[in-house]
C-alpha positions as CSV (number, residue, x, y, z in Angstrom):
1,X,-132.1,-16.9,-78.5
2,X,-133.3,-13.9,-77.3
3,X,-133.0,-14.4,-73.7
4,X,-129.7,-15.4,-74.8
5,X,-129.0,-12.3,-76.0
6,X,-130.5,-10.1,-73.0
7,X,-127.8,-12.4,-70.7
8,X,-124.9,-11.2,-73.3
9,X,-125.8,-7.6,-72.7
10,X,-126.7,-7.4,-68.7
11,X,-124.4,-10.1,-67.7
12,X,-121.5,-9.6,-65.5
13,X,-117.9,-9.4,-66.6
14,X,-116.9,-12.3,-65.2
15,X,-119.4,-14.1,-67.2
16,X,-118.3,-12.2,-70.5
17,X,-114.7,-13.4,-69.6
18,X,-115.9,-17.0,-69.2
19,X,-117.0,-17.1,-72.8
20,X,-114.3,-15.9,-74.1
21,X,-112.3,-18.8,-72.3
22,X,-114.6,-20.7,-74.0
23,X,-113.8,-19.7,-77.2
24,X,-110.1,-19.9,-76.5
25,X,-110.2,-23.0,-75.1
26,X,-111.9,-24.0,-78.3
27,X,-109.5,-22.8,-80.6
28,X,-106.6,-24.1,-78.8
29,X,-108.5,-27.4,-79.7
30,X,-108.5,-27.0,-83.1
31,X,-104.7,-26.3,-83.2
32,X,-103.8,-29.6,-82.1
33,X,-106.6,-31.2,-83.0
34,X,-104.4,-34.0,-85.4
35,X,-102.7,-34.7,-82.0
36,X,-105.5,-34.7,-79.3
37,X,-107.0,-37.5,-77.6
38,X,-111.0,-37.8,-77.2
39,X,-112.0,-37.9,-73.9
40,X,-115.6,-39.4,-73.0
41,X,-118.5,-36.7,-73.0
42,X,-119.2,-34.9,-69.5
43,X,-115.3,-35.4,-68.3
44,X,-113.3,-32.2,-67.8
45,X,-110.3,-32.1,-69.9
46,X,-106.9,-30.0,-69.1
47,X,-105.4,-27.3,-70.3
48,X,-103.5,-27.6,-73.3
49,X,-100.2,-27.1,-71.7
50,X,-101.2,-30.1,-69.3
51,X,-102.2,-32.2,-71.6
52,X,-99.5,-31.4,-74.3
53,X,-97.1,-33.0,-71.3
54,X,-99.4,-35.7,-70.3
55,X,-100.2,-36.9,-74.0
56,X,-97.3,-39.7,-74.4
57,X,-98.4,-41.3,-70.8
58,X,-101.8,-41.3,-71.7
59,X,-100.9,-42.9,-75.2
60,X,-98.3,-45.3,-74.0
61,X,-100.3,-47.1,-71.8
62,X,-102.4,-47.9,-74.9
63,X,-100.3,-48.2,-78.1
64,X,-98.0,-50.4,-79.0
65,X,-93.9,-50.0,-79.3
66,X,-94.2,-48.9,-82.6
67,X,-97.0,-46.3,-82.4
68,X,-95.2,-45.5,-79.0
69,X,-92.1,-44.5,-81.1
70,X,-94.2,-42.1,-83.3
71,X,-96.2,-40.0,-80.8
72,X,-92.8,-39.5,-79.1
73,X,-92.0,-37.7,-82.4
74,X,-95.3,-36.3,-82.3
75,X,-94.7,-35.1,-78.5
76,X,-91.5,-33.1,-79.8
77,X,-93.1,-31.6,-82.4
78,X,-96.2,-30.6,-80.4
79,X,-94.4,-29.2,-77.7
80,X,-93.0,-26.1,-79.2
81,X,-96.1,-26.0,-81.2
82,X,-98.0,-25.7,-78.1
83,X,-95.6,-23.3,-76.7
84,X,-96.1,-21.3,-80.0
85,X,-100.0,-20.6,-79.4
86,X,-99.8,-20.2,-75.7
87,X,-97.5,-17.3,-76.7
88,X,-100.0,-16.0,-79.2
89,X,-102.6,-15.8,-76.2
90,X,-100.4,-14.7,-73.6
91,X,-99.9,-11.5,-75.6
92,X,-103.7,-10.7,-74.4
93,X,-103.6,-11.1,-70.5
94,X,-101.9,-11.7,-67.6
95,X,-100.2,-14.8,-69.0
96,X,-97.9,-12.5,-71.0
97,X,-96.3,-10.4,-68.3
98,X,-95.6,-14.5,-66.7
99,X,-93.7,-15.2,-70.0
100,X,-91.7,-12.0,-70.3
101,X,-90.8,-12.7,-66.5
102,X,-89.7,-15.7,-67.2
103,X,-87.7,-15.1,-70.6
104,X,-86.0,-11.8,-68.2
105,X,-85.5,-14.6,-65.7
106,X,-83.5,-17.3,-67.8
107,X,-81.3,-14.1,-69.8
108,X,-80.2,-12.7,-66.4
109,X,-79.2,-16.0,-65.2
110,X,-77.4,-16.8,-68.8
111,X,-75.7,-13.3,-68.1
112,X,-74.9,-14.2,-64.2
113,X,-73.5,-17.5,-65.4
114,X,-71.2,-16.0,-68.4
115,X,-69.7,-13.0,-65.5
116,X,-69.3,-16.1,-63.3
117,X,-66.8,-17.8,-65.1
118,X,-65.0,-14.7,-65.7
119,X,-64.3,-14.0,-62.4
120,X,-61.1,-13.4,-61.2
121,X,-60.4,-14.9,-57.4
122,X,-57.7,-13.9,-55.1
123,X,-56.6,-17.4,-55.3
124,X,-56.7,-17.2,-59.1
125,X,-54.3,-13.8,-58.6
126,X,-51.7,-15.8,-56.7
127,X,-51.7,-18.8,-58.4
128,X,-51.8,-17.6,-62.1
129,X,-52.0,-13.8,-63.1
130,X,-48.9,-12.3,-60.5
131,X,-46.7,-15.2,-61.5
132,X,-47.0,-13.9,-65.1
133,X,-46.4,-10.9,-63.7
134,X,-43.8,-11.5,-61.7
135,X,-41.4,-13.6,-64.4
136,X,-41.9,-10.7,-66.4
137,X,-40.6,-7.7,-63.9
138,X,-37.8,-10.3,-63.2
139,X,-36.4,-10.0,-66.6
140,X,-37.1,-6.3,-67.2
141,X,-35.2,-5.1,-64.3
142,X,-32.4,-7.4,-64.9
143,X,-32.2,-6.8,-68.5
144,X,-28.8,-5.4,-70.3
145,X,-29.2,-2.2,-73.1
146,X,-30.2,-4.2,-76.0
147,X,-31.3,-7.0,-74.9
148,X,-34.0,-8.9,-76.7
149,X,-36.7,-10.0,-74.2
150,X,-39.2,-12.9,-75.3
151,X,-42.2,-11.7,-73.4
152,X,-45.3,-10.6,-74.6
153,X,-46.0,-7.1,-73.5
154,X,-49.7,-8.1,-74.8
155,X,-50.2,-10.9,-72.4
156,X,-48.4,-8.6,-69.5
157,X,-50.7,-6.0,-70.3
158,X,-54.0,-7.7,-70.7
159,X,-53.3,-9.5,-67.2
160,X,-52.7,-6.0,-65.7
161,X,-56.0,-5.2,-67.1
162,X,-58.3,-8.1,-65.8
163,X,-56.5,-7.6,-62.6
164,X,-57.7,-3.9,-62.1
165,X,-61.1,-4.8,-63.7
166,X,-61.6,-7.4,-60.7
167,X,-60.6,-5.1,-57.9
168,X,-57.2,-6.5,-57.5
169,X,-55.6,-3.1,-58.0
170,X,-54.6,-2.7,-54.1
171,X,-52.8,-6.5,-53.9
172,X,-51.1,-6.3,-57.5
173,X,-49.8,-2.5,-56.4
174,X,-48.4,-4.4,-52.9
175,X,-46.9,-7.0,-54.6
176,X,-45.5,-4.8,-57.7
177,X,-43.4,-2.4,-54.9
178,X,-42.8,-5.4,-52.9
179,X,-40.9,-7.3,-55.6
180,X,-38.9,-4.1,-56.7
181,X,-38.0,-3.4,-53.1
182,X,-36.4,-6.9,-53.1
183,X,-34.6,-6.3,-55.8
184,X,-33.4,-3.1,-55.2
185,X,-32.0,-4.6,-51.6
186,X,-29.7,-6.8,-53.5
187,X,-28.4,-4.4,-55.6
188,X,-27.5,-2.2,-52.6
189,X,-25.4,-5.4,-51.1
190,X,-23.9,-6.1,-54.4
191,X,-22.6,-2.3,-54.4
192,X,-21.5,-2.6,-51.0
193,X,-19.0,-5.6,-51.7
194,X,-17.5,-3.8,-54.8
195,X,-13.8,-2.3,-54.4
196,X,-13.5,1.3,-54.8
197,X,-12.1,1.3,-58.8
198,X,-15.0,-0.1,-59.7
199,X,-17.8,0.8,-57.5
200,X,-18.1,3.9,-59.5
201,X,-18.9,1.8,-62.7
202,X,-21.2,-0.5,-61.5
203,X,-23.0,2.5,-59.5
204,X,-23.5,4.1,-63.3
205,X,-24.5,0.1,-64.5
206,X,-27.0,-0.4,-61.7
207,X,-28.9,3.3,-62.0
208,X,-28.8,3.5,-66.0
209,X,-30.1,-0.6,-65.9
210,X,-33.6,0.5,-63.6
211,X,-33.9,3.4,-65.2
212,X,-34.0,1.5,-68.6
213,X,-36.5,-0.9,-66.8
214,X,-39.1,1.8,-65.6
215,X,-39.3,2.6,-69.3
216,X,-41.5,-0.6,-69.8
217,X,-42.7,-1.4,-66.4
218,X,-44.3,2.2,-66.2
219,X,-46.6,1.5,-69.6
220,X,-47.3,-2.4,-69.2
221,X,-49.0,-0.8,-64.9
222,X,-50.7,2.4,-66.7
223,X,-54.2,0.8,-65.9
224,X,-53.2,0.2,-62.2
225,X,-51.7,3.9,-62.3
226,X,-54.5,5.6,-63.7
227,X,-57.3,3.9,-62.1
228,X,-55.9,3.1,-58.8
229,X,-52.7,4.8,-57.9
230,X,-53.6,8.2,-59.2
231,X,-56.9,8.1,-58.0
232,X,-57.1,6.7,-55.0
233,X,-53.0,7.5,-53.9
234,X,-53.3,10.8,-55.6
235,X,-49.5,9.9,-56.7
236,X,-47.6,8.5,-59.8
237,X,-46.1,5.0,-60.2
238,X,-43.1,6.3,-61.9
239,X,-42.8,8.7,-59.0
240,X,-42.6,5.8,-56.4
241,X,-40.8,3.5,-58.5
242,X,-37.9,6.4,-58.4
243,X,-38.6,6.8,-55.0
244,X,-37.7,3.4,-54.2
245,X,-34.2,3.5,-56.2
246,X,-33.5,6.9,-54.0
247,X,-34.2,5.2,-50.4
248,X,-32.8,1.8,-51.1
249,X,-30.0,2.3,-53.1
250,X,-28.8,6.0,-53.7
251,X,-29.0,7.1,-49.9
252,X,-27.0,4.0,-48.9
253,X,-24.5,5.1,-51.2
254,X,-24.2,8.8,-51.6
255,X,-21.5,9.3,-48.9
256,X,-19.5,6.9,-50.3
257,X,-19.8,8.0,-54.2
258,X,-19.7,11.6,-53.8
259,X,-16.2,11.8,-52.3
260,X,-14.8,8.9,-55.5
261,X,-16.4,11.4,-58.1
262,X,-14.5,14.2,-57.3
263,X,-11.6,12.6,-56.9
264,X,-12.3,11.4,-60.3
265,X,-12.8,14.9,-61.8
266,X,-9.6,15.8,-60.8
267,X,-7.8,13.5,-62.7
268,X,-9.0,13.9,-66.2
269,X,-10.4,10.9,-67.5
270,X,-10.3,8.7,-65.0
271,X,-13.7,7.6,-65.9
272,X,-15.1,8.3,-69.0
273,X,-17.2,11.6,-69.5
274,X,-20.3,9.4,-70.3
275,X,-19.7,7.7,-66.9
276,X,-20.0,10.7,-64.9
277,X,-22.7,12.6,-66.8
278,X,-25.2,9.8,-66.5
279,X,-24.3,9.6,-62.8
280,X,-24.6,13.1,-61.7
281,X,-27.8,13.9,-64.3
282,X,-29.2,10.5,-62.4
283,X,-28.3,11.7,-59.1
284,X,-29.9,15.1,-59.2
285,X,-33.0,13.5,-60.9
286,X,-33.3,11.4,-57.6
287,X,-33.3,14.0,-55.3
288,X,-31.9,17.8,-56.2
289,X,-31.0,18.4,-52.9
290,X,-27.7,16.7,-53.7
291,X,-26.2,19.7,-55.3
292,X,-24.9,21.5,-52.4
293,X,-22.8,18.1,-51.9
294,X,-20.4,19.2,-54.9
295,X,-22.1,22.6,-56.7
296,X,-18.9,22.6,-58.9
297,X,-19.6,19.3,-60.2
298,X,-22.9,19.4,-60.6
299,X,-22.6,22.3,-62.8
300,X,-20.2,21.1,-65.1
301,X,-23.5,18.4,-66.2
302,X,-26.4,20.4,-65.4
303,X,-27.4,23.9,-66.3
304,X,-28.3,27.2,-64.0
305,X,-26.7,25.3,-60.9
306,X,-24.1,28.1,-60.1
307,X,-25.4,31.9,-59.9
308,X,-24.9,33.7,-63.4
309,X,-21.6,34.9,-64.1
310,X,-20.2,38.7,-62.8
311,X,-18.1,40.6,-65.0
312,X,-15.4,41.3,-61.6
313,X,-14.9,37.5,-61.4
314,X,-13.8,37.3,-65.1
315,X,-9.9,37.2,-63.6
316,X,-10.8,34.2,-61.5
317,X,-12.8,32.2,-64.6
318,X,-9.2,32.7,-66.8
319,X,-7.3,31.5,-64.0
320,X,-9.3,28.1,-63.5
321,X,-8.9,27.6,-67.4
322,X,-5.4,28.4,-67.7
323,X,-5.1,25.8,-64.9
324,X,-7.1,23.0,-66.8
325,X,-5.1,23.7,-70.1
326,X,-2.0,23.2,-67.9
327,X,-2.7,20.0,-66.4
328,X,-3.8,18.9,-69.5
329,X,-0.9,19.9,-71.8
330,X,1.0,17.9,-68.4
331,X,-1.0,14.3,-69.2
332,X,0.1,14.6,-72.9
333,X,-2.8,16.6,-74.5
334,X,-1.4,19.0,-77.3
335,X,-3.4,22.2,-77.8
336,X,-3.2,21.0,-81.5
337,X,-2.1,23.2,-84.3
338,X,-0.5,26.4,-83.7
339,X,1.0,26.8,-86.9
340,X,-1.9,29.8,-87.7
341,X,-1.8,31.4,-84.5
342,X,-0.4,34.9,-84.8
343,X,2.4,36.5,-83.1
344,X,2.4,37.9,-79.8
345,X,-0.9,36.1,-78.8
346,X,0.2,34.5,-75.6
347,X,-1.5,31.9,-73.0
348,X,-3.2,34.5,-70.9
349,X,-5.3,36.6,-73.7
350,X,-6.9,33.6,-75.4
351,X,-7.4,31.9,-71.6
352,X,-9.4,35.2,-70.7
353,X,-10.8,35.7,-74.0
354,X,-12.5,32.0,-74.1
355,X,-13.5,32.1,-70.3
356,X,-15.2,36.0,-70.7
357,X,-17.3,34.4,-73.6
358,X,-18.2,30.8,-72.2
359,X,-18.2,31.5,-68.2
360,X,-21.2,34.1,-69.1
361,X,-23.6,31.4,-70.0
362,X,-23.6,29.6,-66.6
């Protein structure tokens, strides 16, 4: 015992390590000792893990079917059990680190798996998110005021999202200005092949129905906008989506609408006053530049086009209103009652009156 205990205290670490395998070993023994098999004395026996897997075709070969049955429900229940105190162990050396490895191991590759299937393929983007997409800008830009649409802004949205999420931002903003430009195209025929009493009304229809559309199709692209567009494009999607009415439509037509709108200001009421303030309002929102065309008319719809009035041109204000109440009172407009009016006030005085007042604001 004694020399016993001199080995303890100058043996080696390797030898200190061996009896402590020992004493493990032994222990794992005792864990499953209802389930283990006795080997003959002198023959090496596995590890537990080893023998935990190796226990049923060791047993089978010497049981019959029914005991067979049971240490297969033995073998289930021993597994985990197994697994259980190898995990108590492992906490203590190197066979720890090996099961945290592992267990890192399988939840990356249960994470991998789950992104996997979320994955969004340029195939996938052709075949199923842009048609959604696509039936969607159809009816938006088509639309009448007041129509009721059944799509869901939602689903438009959400596909938007998943779309920029999967870096299909560049092919949805190419599609997105390619389908608009289409449209736009036939819109410019269609205004081409109108006769001149109407083209002015279905220039009004065709400006105030995209500009109702942006309205939506803006908001349901804001991802695409903000992550993509204004980021990378340093530009706006509304910007460019007005940029595409101005080149493909507006500039086509200009030269041919400008001269029809002032012949319709000169005859009062030739198209109604909505008509031509959502047209001119529209058509210096495209492009200001358009002004010098027709400053007159411009002014009569937008605010601080002409320079401010000058108290010398007062005389020449009166006159231009004197000659609008004329050609009115001429197409059947009555000034109204006159009955209050006192005497001696003529035409003139209340013409230059009115225009000193309301010509000063411009």
């Amino acid at each position: 015992m004694e020399e016993e205990s001199m080995e303890e205290e100058g043996g080696s670490s390797s030898s200190y390590e061996a009896m402590m395998d020992d004493q493990n070993h032994n222990n794992w023994e005792a864990g499953v000792d209802g389930y283990r098999q006795q080997h003959p004395a002198g023959q090496a026996q596995a590890p537990l893990g080893d023998r935990a897997l190796q226990l049923p075709a060791d047993r089978k070969g010497h049981r019959g079917p029914q005991q067979q049955e049971e240490e297969e429900e033995e073998e289930a229940q021993m597994v985990p059990e197994a697994n259980g105190l190898a995990k108590g162990c492992d906490s203590a050396g190197a066979a720890g680190k090996g099961g945290a490895v592992a267990a890192a191991t399988i939840n990356i590759n249960t994470s991998t798996s789950k992104f996997l299937m979320n994955v969004i393929t340029i195939e996938d983007y052709k075949s199923t998110y842009w048609p959604k997409l696509d039936s969607a800008i159809d009816q938006l830009l088509t639309q009448s005021p007041g129509d009721y649409i059944p799509i869901s802004y939602e689903q438009i949205y959400s596909c938007v999202y998943k779309c920029v999420c999967q870096q299909h931002s560049e092919q949805m903003y190419s599609d997105l200005i390619k389908k608009i430009t289409n449209h736009l195209e036939r819109v410019s025929k269609e205004l081409q092949a109108s006769p001149p009493d109407l083209y002015i009304e279905r220039f009004n229809i065709a400006l105030g129905q995209y500009m109702g559309a942006l309205q939506s199709i803006v908001p349901l692209f804001i991802y695409m906008n903000k992550f993509y567009i204004e980021t990378k494009l340093n530009r706006d999607l509304k910007d460019d989506l007005i940029k595409l009415f101005t080149e493909h439509v507006a500039e086509k037509h200009i030269y041919s609408l400008m001269p029809l709108l002032l012949e319709a200001q000169s005859t009062p009421f030739q198209i109604t006053p909505s008509t031509m303030a959502n047209i001119v309002k529209g058509l210096y929102t495209l492009r200001p530049e358009w002004v010098q065309m027709a400053p007159a008319l411009f002014s009569k719809f937008i605010p601080n086009i002409l320079p401010p009035a000058v108290e010398s041109e007062l005389q020449e204000y009166a006159a231009q209103d004197q000659k609008l109440q004329r050609e009115l009172m001429q197409n059947g407009f009555t000034r109204g009652d006159q009955s209050r009016k006192r005497a001696g006030e003529e035409l003139t005085y209340n013409g230059s009156s009115t225009c000193a007042s309301s010509r000063g604001y411009r």
